[in-house]
N, C-alpha and C positions, 0 to 999 in steps of 0.2 A: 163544756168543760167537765171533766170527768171530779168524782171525788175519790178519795179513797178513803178505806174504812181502818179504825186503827189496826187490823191483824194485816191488813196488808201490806201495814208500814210496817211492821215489825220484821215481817219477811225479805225486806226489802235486801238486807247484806248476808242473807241467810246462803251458804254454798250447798250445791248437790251432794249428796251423800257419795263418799267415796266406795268404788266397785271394790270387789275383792282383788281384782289384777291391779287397780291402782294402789292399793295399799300394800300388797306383796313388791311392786315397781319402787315405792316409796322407800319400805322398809331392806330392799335389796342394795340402793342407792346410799342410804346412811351406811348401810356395813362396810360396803366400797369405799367411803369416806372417810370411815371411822381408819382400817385398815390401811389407804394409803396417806394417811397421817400420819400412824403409826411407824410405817415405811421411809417415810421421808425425816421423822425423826431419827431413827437408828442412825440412816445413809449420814448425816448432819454427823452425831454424835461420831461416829467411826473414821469420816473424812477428820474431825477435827484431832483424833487419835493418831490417826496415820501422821497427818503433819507435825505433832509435836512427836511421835517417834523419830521421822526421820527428820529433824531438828537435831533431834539429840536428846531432849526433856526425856530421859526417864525415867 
């Protein structure tokens, strides 16, 4: 049976250090997200515009 020592239990949930293309990968992915958030709110807001114009509500 193996023991372990305590620094190796500390390491245990420890992740790899992220490379510079995952973190530029990471940080390209939020702005795409951030942006088509922002896109599909507008589309939201504006459909709801059109409908109450050609309603009549103006």
């Amino acid at each position: 049976m193996t023991k372990f020592d305590t620094e190796a239990l500390k390491l245990v949930g420890v992740r790899r250090k992220e490379t510079a293309m995952e973190k530029t990968t990471r940080a390209a992915r939020e702005i795409l997200e951030d942006e088509n958030e922002m896109r599909r709110s507008k589309n939201e807001r504006l459909r709801r515009s059109r409908l109450q114009y050609d309603r009549g509500d103006r």
